[in-house]
C-alpha positions in Angstrom: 26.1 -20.8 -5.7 25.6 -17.7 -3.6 22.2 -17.3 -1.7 20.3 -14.1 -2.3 17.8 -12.6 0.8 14.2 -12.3 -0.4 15.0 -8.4 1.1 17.8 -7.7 -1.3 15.8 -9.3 -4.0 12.6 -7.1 -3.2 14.7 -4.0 -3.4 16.0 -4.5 -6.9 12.4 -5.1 -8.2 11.3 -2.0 -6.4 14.1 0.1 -8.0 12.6 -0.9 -11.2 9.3 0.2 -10.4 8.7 3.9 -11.2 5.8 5.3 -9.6 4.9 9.1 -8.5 2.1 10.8 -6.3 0.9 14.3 -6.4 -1.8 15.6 -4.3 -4.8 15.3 -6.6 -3.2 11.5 -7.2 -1.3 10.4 -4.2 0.7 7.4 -4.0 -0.6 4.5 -1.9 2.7 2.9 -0.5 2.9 -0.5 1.2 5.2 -1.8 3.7 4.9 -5.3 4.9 6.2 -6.9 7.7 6.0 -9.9 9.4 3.7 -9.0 11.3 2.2 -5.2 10.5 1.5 -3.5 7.3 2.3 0.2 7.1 -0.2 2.1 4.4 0.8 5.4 3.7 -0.6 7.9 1.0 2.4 10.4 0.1 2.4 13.2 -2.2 6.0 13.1 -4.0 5.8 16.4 -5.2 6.0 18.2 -2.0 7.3 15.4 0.0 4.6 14.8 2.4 2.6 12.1 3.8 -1.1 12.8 3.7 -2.1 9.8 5.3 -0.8 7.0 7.1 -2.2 3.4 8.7 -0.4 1.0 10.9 -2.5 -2.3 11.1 -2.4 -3.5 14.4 -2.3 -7.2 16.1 -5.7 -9.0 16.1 -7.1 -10.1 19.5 -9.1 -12.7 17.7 -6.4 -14.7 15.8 -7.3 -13.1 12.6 -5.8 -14.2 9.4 -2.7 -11.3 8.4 -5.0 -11.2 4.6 -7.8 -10.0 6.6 -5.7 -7.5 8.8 -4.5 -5.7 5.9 -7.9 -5.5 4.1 -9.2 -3.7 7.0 -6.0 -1.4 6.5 -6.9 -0.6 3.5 -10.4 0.0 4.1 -9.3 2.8 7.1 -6.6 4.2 4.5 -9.3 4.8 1.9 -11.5 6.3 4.6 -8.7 8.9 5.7 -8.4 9.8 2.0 -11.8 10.7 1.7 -11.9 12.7 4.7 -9.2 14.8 2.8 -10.9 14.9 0.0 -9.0 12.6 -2.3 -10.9 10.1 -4.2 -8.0 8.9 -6.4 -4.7 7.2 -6.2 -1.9 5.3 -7.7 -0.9 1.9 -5.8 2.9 1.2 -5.2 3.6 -2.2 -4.1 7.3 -1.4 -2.7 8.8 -4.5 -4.7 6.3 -7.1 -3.2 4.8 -9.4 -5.7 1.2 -9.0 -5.9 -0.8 -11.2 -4.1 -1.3 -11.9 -0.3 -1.7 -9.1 2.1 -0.8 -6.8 -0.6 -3.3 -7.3 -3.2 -5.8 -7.2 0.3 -4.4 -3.9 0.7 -5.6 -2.9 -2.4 -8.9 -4.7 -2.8 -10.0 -2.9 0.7 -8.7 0.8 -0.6 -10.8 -0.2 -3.8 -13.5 -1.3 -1.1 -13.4 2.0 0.9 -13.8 4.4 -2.1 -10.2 4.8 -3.5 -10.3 4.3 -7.5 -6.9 3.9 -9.3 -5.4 3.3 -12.5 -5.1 0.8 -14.5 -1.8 -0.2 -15.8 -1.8 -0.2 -19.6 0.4 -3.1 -19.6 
């Protein structure tokens, strides 16, 4: 039996996923690594990213969950600084829990509201 890379397998869920940003809705994209998260809001129509945090190392052996809230908290306050209250959360192929769903509970914290999915 052939092993398959939790990396390979993240990238065929996220070619599944079909999600687009514009600039009154911008798309709120995660990257996770193991040891950052990269936030980003991008506007797919022109092809630009309106906003963008890096969550940095914690001095005081903070849990990665509680890293990435915080990054989403800062991402929501650079969105309202530019005026956009709204957005649509892509997960980039990670499953939904862990640092990712802290990403979004902290945007949703900070003042970002998004859609729910009719599913």
């Amino acid at each position: 039996m052939k092993l398959v890379s939790k990396n390979k397998l993240r990238r065929s869920r996220k070619k599944r996923i079909k999600v687009k940003g514009d600039s009154k809705r911008p798309r709120l994209s995660v990257f996770r690594s193991n040891k950052r998260m990269f936030v980003q809001l991008i506007d797919d129509v022109d092809n630009v990213t309106l906003a963008g945090v890096l969550s940095g190392y914690s001095k005081d052996k903070e849990k990665k969950v509680d890293v990435a809230f915080k990054a989403g908290e800062k991402i929501a306050k650079k969105a309202k600084a530019k005026k956009i209250s709204k957005a649509v959360f892509d997960r980039g192929g990670y499953k939904f829990h862990g640092r990712v769903k802290a990403v979004l509970e902290g945007a949703q914290k900070g003042g970002l509201k998004f859609k729910k999915d009719k599913k």
